[in-house]
N, CA and C of each residue as an Amber inpcrd file, in Angstrom:
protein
   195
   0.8500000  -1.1620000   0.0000000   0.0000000   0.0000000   0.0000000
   0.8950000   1.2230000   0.0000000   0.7560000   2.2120000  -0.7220000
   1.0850000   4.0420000  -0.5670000  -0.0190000   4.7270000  -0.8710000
   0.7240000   5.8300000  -0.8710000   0.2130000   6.8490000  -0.7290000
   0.5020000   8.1460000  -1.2910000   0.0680000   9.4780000  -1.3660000
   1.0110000  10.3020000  -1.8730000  -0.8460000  11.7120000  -1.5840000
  -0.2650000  12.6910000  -1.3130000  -1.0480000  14.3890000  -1.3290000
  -0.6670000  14.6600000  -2.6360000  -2.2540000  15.6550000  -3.0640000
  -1.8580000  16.2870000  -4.0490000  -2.5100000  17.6090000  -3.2010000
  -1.8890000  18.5850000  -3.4820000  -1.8860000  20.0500000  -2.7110000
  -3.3770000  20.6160000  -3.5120000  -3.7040000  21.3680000  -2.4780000
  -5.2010000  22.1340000  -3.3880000  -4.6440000  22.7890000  -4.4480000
  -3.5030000  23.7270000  -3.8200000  -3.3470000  24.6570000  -4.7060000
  -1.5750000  25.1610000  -4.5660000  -1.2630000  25.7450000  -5.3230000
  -0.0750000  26.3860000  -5.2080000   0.3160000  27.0090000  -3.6340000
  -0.5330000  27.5880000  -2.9600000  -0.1130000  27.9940000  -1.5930000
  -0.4950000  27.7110000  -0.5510000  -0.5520000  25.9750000  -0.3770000
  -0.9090000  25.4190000   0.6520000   0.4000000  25.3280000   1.4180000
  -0.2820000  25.0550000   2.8120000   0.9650000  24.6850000   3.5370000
   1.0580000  23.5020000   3.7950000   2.5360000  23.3230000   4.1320000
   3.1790000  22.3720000   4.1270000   2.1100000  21.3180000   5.1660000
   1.8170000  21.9140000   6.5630000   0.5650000  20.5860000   6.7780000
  -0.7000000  21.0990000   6.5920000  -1.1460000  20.1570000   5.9980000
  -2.5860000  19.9120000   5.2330000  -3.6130000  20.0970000   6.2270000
  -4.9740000  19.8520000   5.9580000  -6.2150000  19.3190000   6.5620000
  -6.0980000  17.5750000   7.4930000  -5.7910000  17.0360000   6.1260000
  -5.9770000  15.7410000   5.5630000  -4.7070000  14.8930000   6.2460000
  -4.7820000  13.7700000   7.0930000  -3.5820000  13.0120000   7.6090000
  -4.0250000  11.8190000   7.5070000  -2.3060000  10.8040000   7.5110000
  -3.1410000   9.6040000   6.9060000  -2.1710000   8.4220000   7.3740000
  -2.1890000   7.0120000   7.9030000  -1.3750000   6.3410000   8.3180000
  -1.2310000   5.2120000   7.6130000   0.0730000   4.1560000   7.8070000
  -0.3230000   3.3150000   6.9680000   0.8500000   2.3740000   8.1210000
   0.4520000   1.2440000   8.4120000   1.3850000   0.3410000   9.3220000
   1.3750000  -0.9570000   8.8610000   2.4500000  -1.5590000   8.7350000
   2.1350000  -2.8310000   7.6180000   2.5640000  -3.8220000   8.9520000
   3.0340000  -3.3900000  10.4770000   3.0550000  -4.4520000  11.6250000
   1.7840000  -4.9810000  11.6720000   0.9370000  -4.0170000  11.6820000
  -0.6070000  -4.0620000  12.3570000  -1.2880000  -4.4050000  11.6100000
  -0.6420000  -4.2870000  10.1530000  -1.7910000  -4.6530000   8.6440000
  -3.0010000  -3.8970000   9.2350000  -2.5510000  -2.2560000   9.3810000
  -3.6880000  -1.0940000   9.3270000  -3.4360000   0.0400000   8.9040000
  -4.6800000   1.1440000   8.2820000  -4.0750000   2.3370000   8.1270000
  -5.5660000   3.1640000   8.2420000  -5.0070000   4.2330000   8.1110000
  -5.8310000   5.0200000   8.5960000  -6.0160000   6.7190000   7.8430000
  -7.1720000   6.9300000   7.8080000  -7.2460000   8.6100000   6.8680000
  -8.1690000   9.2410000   7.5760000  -7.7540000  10.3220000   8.0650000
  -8.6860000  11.5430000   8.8170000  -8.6110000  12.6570000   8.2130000
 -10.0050000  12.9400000   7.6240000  -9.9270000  14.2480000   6.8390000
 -10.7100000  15.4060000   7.6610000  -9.7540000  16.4100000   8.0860000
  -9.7980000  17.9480000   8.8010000 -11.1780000  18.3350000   8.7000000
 -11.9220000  18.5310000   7.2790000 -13.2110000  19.1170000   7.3290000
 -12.3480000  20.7270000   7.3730000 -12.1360000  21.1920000   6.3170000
 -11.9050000  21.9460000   6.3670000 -12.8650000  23.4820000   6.4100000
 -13.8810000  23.2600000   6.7790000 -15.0000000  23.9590000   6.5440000
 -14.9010000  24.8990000   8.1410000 -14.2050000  24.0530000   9.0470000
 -13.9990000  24.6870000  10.3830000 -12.9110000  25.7560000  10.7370000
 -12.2220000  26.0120000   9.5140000 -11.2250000  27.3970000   9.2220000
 -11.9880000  28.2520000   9.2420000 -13.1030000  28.4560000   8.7000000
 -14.1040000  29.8800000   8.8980000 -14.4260000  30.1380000   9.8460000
 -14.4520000  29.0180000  11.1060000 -15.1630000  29.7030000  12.2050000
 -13.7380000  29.6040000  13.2610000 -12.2040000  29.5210000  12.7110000
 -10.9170000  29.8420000  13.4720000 -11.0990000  28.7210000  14.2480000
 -10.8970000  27.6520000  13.5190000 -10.8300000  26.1610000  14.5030000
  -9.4660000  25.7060000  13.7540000  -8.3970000  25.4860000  13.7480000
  -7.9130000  24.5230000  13.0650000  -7.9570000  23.4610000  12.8270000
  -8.5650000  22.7910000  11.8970000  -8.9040000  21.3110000  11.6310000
  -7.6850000  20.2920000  11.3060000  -6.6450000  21.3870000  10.8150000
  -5.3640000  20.1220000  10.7260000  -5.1210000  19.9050000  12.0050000
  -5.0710000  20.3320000  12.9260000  -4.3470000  20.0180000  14.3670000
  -5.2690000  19.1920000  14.9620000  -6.3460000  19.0800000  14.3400000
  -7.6180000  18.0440000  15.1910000  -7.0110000  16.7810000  14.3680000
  -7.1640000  16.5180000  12.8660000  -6.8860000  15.7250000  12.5530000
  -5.4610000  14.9110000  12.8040000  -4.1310000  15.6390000  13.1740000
  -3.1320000  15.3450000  13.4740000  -3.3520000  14.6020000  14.3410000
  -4.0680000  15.3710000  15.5890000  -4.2090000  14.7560000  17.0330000
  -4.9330000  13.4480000  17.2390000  -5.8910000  13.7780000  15.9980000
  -7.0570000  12.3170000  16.3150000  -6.0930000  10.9890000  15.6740000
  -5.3920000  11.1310000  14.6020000  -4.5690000  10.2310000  13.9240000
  -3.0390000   9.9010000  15.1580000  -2.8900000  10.3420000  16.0530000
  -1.3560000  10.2250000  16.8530000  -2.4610000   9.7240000  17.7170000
  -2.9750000  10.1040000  18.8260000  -4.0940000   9.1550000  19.7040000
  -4.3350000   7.6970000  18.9090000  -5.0110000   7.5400000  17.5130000
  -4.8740000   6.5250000  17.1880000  -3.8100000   5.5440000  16.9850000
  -2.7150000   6.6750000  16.7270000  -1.5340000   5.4190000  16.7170000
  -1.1990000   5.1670000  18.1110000  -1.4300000   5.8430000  18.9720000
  -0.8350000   5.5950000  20.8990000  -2.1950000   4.6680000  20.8070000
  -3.0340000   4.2880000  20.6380000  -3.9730000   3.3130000  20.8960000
  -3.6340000   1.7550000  20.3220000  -3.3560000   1.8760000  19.0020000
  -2.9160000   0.7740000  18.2080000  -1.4780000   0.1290000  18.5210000
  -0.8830000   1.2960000  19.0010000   0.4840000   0.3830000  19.6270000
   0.5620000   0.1090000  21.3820000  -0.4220000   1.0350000  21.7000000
  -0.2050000   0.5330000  23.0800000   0.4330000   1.4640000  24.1070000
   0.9110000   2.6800000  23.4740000   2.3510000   3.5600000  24.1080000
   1.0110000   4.4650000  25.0220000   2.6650000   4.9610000  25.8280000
   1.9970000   5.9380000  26.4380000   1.8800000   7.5740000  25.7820000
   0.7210000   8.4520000  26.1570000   0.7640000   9.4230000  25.9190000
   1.6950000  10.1890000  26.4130000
């Protein structure tokens, strides 16, 4: 399995909305998309999605927070 971003546009930043995992120990992966619709109301949705995707990996491996 891969993977690969294609940018919206010329002046996106470097982190996205959109995060995405892929673990071939666990034979799992994983895609959380930001919803980027929550920038209008000054939420950052990449940092939700970051967070919800790293919680998932501290869940799937077991680690501590």
């Amino acid at each position: 399995m891969g993977s690969f971003y294609l940018p919206e546009d010329e002046d996106s930043l470097p982190l996205g909305q959109d995060v995405h995992s892929v673990c071939q120990e666990k034979q799992t992966f994983g895609v959380v998309d930001g919803v980027g619709g929550w920038n209008k109301r000054g939420i950052d949705s990449g940092v939700y999605a970051r967070e919800l995707m790293t919680n998932s990996l501290i869940a799937l491996f077991g680690l501590p927070k």
